[in-house]
FIKOLZA-1660 file (N, C-alpha, C; in steps of 0.1 Angstrom, whole numbers, plus 5000, padded with zeros to 4 digits):
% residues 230
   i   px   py   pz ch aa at
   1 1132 1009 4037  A  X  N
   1 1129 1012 4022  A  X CA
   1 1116 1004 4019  A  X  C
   2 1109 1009 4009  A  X  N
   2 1095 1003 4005  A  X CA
   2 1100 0995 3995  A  X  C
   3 1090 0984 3990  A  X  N
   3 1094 0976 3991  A  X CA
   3 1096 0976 3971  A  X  C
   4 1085 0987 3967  A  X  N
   4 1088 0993 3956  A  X CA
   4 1105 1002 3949  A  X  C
   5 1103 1008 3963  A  X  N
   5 1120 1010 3964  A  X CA
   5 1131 0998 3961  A  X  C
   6 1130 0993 3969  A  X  N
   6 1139 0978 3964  A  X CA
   6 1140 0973 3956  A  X  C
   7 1128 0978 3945  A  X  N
   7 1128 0966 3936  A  X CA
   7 1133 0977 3925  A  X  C
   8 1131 0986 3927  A  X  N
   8 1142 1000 3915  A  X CA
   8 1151 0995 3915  A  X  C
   9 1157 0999 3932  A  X  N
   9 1172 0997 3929  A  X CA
   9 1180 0982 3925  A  X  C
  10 1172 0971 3925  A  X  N
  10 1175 0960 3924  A  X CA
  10 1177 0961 3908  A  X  C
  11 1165 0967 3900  A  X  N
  11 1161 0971 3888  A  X CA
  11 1176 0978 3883  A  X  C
  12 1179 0987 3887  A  X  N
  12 1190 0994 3879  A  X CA
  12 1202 0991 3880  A  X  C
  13 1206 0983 3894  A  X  N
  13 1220 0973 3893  A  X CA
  13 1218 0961 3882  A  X  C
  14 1210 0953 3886  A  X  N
  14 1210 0943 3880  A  X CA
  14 1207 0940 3864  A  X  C
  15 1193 0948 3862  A  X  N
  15 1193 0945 3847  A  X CA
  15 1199 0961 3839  A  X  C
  16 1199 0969 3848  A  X  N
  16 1208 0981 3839  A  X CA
  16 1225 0981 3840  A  X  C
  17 1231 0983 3851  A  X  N
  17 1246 0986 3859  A  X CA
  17 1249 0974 3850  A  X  C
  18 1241 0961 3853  A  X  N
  18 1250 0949 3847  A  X CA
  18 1251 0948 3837  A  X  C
  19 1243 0949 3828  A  X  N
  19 1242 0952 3816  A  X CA
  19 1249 0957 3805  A  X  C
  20 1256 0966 3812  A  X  N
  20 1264 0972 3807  A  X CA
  20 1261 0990 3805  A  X  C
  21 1245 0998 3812  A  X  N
  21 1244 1008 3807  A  X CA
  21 1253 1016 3821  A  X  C
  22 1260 1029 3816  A  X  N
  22 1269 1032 3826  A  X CA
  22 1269 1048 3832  A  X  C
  23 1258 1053 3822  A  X  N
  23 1253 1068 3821  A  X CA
  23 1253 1070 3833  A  X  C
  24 1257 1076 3842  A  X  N
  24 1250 1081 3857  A  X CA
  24 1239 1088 3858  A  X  C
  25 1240 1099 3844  A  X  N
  25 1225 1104 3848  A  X CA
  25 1212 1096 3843  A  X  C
  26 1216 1085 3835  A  X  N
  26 1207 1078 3830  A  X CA
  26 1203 1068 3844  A  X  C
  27 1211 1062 3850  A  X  N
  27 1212 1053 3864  A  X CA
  27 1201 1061 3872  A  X  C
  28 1203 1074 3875  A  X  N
  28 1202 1083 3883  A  X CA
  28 1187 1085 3881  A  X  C
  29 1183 1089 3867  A  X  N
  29 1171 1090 3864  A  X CA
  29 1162 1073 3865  A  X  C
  30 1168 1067 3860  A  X  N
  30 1155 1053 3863  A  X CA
  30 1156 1050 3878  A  X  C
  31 1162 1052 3886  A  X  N
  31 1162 1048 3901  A  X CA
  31 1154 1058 3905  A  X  C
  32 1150 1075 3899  A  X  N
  32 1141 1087 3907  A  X CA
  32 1122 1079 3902  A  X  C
  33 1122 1079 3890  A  X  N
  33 1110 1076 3886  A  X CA
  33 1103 1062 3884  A  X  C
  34 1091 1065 3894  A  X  N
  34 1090 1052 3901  A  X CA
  34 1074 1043 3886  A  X  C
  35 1085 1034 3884  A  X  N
  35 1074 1025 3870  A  X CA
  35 1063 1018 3873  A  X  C
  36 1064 1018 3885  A  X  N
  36 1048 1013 3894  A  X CA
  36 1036 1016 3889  A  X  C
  37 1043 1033 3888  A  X  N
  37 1031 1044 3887  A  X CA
  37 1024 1047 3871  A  X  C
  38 1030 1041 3863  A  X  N
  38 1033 1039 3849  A  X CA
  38 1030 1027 3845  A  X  C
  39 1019 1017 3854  A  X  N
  39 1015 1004 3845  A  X CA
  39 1006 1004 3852  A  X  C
  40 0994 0997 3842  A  X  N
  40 0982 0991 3849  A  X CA
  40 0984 0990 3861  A  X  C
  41 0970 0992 3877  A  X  N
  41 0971 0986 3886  A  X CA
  41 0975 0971 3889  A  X  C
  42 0964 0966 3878  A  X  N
  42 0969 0948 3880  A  X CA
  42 0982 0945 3870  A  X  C
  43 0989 0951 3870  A  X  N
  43 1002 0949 3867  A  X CA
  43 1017 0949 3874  A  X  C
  44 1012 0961 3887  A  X  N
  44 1016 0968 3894  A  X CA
  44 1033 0955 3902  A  X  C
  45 1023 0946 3905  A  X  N
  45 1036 0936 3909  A  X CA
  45 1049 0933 3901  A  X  C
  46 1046 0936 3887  A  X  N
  46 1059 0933 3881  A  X CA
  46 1061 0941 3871  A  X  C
  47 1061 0954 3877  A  X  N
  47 1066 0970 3875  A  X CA
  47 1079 0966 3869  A  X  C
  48 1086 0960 3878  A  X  N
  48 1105 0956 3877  A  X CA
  48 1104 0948 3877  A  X  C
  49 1099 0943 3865  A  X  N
  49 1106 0927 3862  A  X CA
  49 1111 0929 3847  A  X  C
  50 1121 0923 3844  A  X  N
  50 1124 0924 3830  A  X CA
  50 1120 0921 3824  A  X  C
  51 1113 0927 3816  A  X  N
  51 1098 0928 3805  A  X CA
  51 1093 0938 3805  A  X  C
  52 1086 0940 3789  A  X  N
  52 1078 0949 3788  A  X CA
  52 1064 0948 3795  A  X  C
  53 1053 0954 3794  A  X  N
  53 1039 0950 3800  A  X CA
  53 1028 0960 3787  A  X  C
  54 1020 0953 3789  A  X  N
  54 1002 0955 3782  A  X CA
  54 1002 0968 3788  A  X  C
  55 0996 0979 3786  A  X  N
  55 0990 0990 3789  A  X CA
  55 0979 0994 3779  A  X  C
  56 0976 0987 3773  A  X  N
  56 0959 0985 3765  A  X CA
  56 0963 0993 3754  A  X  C
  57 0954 0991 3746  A  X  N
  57 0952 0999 3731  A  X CA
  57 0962 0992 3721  A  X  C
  58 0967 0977 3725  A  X  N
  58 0975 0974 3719  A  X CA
  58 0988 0979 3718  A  X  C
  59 0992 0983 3732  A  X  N
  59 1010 0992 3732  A  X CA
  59 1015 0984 3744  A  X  C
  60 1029 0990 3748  A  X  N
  60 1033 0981 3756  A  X CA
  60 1043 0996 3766  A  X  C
  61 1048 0990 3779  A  X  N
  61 1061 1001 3783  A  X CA
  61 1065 0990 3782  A  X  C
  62 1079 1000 3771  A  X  N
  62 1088 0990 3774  A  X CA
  62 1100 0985 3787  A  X  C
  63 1103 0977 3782  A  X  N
  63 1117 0968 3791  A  X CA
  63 1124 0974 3795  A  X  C
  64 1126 0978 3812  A  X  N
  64 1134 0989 3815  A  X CA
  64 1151 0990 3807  A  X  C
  65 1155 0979 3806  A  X  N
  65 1165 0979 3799  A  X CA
  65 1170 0985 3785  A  X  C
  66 1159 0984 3775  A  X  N
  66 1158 0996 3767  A  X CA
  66 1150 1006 3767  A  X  C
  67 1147 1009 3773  A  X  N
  67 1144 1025 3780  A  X CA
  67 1152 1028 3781  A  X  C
  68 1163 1023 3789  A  X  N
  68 1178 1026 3796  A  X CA
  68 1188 1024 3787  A  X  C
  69 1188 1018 3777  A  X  N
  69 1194 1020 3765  A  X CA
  69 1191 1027 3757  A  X  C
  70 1183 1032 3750  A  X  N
  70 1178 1042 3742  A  X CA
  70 1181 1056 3746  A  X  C
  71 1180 1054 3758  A  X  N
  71 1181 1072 3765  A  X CA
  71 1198 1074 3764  A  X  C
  72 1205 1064 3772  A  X  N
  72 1219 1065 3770  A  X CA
  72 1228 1069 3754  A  X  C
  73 1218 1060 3749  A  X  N
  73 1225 1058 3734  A  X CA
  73 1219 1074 3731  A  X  C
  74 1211 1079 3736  A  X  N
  74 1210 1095 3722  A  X CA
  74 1219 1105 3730  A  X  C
  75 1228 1097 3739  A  X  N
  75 1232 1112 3752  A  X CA
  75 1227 1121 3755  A  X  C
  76 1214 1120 3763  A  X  N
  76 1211 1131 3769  A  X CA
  76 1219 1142 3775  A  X  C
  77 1219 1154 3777  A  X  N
  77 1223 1164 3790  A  X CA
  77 1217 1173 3792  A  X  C
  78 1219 1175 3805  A  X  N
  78 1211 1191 3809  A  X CA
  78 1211 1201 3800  A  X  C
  79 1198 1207 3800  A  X  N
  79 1198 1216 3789  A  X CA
  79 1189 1208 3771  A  X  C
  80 1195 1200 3770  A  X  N
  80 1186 1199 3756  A  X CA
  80 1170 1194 3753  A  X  C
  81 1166 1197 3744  A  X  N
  81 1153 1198 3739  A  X CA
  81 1148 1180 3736  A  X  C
  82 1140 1174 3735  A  X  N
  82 1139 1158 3736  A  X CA
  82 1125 1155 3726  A  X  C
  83 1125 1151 3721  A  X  N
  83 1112 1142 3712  A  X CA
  83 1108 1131 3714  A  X  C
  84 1098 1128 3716  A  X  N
  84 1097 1116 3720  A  X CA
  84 1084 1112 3710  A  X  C
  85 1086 1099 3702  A  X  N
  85 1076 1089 3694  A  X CA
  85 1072 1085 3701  A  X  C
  86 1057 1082 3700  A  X  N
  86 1055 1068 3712  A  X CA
  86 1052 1068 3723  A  X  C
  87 1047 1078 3728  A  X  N
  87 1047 1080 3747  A  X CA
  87 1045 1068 3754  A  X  C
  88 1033 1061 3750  A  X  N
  88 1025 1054 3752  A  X CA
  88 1025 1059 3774  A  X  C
  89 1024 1053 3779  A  X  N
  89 1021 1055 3797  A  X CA
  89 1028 1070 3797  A  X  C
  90 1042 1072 3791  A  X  N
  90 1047 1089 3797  A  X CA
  90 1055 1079 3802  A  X  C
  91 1061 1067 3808  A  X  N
  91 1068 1064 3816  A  X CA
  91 1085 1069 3811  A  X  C
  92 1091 1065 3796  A  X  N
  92 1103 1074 3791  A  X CA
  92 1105 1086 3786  A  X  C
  93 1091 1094 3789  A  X  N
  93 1092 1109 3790  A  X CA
  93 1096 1111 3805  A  X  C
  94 1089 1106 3811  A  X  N
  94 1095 1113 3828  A  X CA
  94 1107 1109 3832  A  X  C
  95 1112 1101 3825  A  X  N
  95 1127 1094 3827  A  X CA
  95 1140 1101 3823  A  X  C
  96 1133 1112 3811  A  X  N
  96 1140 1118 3803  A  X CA
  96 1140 1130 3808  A  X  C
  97 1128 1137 3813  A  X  N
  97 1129 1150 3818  A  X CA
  97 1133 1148 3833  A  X  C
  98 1141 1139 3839  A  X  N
  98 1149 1142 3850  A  X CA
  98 1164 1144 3846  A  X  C
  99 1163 1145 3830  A  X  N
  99 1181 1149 3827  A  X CA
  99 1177 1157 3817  A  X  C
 100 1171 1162 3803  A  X  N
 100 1168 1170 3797  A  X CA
 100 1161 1181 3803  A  X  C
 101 1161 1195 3794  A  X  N
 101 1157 1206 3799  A  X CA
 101 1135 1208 3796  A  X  C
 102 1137 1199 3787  A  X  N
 102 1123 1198 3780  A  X CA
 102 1122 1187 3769  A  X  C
 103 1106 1181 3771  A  X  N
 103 1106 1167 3765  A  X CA
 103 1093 1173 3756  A  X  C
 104 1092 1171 3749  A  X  N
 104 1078 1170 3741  A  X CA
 104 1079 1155 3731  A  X  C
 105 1067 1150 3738  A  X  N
 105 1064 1138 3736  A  X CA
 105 1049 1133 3730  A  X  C
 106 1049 1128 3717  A  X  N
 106 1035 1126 3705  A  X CA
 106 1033 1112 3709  A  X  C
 107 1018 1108 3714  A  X  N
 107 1012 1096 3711  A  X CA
 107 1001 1095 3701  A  X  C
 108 1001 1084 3690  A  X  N
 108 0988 1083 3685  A  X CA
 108 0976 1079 3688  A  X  C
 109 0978 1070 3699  A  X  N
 109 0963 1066 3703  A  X CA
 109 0960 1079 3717  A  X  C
 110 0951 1085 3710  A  X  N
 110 0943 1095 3720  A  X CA
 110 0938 1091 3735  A  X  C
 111 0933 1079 3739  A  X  N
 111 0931 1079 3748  A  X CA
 111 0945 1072 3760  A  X  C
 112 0951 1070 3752  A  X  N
 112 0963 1068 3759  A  X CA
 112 0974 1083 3764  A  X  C
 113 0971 1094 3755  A  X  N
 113 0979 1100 3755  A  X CA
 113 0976 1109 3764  A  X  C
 114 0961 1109 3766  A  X  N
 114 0952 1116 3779  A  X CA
 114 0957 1115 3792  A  X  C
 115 0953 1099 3790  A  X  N
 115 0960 1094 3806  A  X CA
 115 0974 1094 3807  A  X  C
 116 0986 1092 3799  A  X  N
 116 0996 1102 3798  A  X CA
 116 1000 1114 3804  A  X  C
 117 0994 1121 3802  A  X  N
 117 0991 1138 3804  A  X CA
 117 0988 1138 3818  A  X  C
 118 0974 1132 3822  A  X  N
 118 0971 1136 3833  A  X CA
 118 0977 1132 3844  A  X  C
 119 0987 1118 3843  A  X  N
 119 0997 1108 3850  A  X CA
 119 1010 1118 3853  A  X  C
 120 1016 1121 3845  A  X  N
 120 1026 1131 3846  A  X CA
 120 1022 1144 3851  A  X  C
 121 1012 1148 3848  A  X  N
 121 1009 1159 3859  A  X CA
 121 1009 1159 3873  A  X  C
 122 1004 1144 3872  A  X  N
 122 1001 1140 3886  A  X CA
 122 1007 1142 3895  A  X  C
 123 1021 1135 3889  A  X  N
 123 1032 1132 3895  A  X CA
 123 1044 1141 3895  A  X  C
 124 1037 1151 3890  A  X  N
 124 1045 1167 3885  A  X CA
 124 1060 1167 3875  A  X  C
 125 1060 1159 3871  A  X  N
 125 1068 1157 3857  A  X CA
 125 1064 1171 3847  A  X  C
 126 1066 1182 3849  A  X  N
 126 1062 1192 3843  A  X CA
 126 1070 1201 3833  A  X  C
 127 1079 1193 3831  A  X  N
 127 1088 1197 3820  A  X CA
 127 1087 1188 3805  A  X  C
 128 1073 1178 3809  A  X  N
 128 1071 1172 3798  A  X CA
 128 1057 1179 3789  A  X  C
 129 1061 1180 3779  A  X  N
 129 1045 1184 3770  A  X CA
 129 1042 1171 3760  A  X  C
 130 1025 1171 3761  A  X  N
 130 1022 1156 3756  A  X CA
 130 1011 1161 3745  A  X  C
 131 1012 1156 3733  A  X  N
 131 1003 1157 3723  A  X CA
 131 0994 1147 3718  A  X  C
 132 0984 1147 3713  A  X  N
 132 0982 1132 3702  A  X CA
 132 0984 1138 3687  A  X  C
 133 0991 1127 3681  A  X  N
 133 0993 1128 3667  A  X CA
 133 0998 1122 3662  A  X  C
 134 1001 1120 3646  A  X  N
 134 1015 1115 3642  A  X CA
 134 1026 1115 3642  A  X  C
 135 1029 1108 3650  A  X  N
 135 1046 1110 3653  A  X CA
 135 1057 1109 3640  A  X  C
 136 1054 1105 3630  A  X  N
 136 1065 1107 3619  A  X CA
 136 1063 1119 3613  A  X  C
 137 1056 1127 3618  A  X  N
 137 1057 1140 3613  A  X CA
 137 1063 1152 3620  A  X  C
 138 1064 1144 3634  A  X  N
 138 1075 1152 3645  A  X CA
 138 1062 1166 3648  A  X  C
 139 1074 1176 3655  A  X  N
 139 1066 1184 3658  A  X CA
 139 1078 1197 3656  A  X  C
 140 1068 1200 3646  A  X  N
 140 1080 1212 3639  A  X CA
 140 1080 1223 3642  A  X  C
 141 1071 1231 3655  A  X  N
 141 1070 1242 3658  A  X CA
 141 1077 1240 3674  A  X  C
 142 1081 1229 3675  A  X  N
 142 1090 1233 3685  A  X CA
 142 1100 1226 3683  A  X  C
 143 1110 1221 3670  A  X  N
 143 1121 1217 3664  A  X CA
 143 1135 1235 3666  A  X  C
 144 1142 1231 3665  A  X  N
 144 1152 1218 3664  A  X CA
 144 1153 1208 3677  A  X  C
 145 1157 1194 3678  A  X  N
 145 1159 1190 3687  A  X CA
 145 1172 1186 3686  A  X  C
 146 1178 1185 3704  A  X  N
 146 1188 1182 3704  A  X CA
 146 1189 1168 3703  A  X  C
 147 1174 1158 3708  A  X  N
 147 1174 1140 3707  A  X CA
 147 1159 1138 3703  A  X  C
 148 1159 1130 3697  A  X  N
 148 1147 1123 3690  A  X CA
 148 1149 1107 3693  A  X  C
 149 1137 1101 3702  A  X  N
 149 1140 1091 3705  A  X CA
 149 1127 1082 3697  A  X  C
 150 1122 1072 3689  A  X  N
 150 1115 1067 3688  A  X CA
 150 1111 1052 3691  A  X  C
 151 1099 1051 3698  A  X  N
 151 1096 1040 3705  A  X CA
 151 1088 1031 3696  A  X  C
 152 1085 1030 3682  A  X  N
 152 1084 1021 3674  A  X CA
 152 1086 1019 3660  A  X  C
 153 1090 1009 3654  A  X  N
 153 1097 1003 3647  A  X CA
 153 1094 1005 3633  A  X  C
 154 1099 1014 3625  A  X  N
 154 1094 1020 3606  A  X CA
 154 1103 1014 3601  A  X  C
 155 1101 1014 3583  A  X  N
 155 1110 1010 3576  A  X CA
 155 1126 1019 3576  A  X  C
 156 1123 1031 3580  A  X  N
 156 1136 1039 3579  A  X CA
 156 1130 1050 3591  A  X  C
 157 1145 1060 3593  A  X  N
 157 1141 1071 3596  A  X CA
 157 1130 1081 3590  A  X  C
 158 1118 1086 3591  A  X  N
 158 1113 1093 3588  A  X CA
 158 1118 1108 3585  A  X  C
 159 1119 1114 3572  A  X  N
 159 1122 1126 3568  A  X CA
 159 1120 1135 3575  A  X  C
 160 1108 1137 3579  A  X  N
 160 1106 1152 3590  A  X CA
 160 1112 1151 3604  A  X  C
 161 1113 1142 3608  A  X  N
 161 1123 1139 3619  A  X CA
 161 1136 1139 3619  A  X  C
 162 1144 1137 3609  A  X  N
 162 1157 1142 3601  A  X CA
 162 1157 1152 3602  A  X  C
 163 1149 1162 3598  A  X  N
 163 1149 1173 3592  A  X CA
 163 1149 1182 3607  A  X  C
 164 1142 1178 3615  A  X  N
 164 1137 1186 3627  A  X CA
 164 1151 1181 3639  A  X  C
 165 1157 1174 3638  A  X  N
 165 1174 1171 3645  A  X CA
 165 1183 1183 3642  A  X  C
 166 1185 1191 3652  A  X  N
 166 1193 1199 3652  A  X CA
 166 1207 1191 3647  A  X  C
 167 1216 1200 3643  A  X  N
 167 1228 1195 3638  A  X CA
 167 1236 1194 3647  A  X  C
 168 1243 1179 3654  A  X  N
 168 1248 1174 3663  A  X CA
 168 1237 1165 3671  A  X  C
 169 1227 1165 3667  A  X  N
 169 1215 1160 3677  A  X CA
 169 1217 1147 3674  A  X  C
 170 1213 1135 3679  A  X  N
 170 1215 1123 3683  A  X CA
 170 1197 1119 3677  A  X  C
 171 1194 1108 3669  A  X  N
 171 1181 1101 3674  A  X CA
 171 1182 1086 3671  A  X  C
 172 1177 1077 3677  A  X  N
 172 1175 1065 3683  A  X CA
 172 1158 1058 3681  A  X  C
 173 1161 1050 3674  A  X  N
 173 1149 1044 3669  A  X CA
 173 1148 1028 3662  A  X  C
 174 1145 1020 3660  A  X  N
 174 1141 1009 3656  A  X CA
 174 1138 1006 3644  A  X  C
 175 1145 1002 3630  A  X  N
 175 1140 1005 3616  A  X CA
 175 1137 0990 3617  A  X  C
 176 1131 0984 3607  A  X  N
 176 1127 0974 3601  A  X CA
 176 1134 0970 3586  A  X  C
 177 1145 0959 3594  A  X  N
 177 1152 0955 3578  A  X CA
 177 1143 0948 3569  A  X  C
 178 1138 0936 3576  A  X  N
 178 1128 0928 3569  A  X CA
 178 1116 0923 3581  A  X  C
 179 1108 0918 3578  A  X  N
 179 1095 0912 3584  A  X CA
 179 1095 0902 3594  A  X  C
 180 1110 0902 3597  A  X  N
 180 1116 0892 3607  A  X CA
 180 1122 0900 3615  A  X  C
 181 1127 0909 3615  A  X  N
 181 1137 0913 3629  A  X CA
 181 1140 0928 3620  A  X  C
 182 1144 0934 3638  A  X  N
 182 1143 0956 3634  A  X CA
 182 1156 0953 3640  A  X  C
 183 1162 0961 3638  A  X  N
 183 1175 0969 3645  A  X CA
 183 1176 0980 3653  A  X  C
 184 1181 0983 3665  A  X  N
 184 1180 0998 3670  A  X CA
 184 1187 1006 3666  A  X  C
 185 1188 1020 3660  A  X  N
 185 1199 1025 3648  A  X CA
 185 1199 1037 3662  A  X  C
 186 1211 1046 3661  A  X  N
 186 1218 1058 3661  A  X CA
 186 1219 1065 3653  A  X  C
 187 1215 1074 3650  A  X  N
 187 1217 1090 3640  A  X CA
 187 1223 1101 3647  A  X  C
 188 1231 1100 3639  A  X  N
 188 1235 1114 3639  A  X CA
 188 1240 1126 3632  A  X  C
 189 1233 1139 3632  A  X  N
 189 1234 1146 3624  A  X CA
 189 1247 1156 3621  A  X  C
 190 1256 1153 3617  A  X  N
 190 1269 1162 3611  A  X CA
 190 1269 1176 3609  A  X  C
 191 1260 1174 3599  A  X  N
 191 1260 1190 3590  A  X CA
 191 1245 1189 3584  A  X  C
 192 1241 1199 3576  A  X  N
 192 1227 1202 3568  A  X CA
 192 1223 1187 3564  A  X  C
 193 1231 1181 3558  A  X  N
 193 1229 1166 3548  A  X CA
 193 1238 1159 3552  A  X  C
 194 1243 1159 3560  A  X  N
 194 1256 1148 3566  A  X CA
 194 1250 1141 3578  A  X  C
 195 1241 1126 3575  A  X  N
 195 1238 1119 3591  A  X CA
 195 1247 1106 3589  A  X  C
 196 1251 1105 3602  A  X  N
 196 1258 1089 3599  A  X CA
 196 1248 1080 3609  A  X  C
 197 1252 1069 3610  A  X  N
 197 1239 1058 3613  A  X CA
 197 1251 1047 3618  A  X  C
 198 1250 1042 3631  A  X  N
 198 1252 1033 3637  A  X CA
 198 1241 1021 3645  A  X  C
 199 1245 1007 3640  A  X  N
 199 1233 0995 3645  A  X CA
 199 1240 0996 3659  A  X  C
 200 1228 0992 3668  A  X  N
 200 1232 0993 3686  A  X CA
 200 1228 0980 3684  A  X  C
 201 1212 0970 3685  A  X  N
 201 1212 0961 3687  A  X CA
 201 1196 0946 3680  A  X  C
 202 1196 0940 3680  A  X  N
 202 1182 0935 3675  A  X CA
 202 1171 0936 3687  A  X  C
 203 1159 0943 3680  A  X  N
 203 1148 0944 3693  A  X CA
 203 1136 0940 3684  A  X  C
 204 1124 0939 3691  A  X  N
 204 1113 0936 3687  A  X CA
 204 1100 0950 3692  A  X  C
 205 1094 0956 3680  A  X  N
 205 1088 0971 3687  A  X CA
 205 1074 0971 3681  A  X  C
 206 1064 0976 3683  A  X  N
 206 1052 0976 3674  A  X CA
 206 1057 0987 3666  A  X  C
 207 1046 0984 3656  A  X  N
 207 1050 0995 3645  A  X CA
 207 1049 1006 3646  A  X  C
 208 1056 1015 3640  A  X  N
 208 1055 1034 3636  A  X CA
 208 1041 1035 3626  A  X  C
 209 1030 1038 3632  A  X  N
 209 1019 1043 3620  A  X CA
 209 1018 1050 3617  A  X  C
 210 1019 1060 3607  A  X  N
 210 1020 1072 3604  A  X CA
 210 1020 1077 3583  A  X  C
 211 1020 1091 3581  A  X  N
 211 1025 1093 3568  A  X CA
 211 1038 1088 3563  A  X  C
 212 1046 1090 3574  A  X  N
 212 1061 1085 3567  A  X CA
 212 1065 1072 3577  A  X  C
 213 1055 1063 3578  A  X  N
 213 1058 1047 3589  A  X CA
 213 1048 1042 3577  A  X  C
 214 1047 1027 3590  A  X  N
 214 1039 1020 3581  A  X CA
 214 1022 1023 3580  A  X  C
 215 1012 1017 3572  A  X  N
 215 0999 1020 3571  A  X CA
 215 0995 1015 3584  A  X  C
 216 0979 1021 3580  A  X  N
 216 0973 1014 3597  A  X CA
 216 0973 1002 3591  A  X  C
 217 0974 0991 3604  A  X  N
 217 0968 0979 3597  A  X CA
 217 0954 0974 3598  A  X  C
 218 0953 0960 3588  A  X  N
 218 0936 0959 3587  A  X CA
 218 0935 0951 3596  A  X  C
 219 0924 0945 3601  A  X  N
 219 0918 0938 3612  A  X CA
 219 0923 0925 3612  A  X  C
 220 0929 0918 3600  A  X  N
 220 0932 0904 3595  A  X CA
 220 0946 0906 3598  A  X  C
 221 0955 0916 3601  A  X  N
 221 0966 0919 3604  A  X CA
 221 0974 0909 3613  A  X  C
 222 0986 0902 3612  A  X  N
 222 0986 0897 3626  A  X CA
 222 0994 0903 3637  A  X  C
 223 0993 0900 3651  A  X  N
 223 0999 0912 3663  A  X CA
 223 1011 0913 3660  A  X  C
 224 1015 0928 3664  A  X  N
 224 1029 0927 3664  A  X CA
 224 1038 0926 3678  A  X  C
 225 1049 0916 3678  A  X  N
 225 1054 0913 3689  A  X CA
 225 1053 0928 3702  A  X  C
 226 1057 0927 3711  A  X  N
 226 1058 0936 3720  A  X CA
 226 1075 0943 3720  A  X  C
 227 1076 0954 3726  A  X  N
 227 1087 0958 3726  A  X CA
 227 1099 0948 3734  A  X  C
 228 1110 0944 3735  A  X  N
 228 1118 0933 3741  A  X CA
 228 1132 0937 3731  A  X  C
 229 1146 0938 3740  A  X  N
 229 1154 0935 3735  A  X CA
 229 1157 0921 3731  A  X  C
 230 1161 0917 3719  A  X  N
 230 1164 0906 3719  A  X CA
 230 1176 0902 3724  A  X  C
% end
């Protein structure tokens, strides 16, 4: 085994299996896609370590562990449609199109979402489609989804993302109670106006910028933590 190999599988017993995440296809999927290929070169040594990492523009991939919890928590399965906030590297879009039928996945920062694109191609992840844009406004011409997953932290769910969750669809995201600490929430959608909302756990995410997130911030702004479960 290489030596990248080893350190997956070490990666998905240890900080996922132990953990408590139990999905098989979720297991199944972070042990196929290799996160090496998904971080800076000079990062490359601690692909699998538990932590998020820098991938510039001020974003981060996050902590395999919630990756691996976020995907579990919206239940993926074969066959459904996937949204993804946040791409940032593509690394939990390709994670997700080894168990979903189709991912379409929005980043705001443009030059991230390039090398995104061209990384997954690379690597022939070809069930994923990559945009730039605002992600709180979802992507309504290929809605309903069966999971909406969001990889950074707004005051609430965003309306058009509500709206674009198929009925029974699952979405998973990070709200912001107050200026100290986010929650990971579960949605789910019932009926036309019926979502219920379950807390999963305290994490730390950069922000949702968007029409229905928060504003850009100004230069004086101070950083916002990196993605990490707490």
């Amino acid at each position: 085994m290489t030596d990248a190999f080893e350190a997956r599988e070490l990666m998905v017993e240890r900080q996922l299996a132990g953990r408590g995440v139990s999905d098989a296809r979720v297991l199944a999927a972070m042990r196929e896609v290799p996160r090496d290929a998904f971080v800076p070169d000079t990062l490359r040594e601690f692909a699998y370590a538990d932590r998020p990492l820098p991938i510039g523009c001020g974003q981060t991939i996050s902590q395999p562990y919630i990756v691996a919890l976020m995907i579990e928590a919206a239940g993926l399965r074969p066959g459904d449609r996937v949204l993804e906030i946040g791409a940032g590297s593509g690394y939990a879009a390709a994670v997700m199109s080894r168990i979903a039928a189709r991912v379409y996945a929005i980043e705001r920062v443009e030059a991230l979402a390039v090398a995104a694109a061209e990384r997954l191609q690379r690597l022939g992840y070809d069930t994923v489609e990559m945009r730039v844009g605002d992600g709180t406004c979802g992507w309504a011409e290929a809605a309903p989804f069966d999971a909406i997953l969001v990889a950074a932290s707004g005051p609430a769910v965003p309306p058009p993302l509500a709206d674009q969750l198929q009925v029974g669809g699952r979405l998973v995201m990070p709200v912001d109670e107050d200026p100290y600490g986010q929650r990971l929430v579960k949605v789910v959608r019932r009926g036309p106006d019926d979502f219920t909302e379950q807390g999963l756990c305290g994490v730390a995410f950069v922000p949702l910028i968007g029409a229905h997130g928060w504003a850009e911030p100004t230069r004086n702004t101070s950083p916002t933590p990196p993605t990490v479960g707490l």
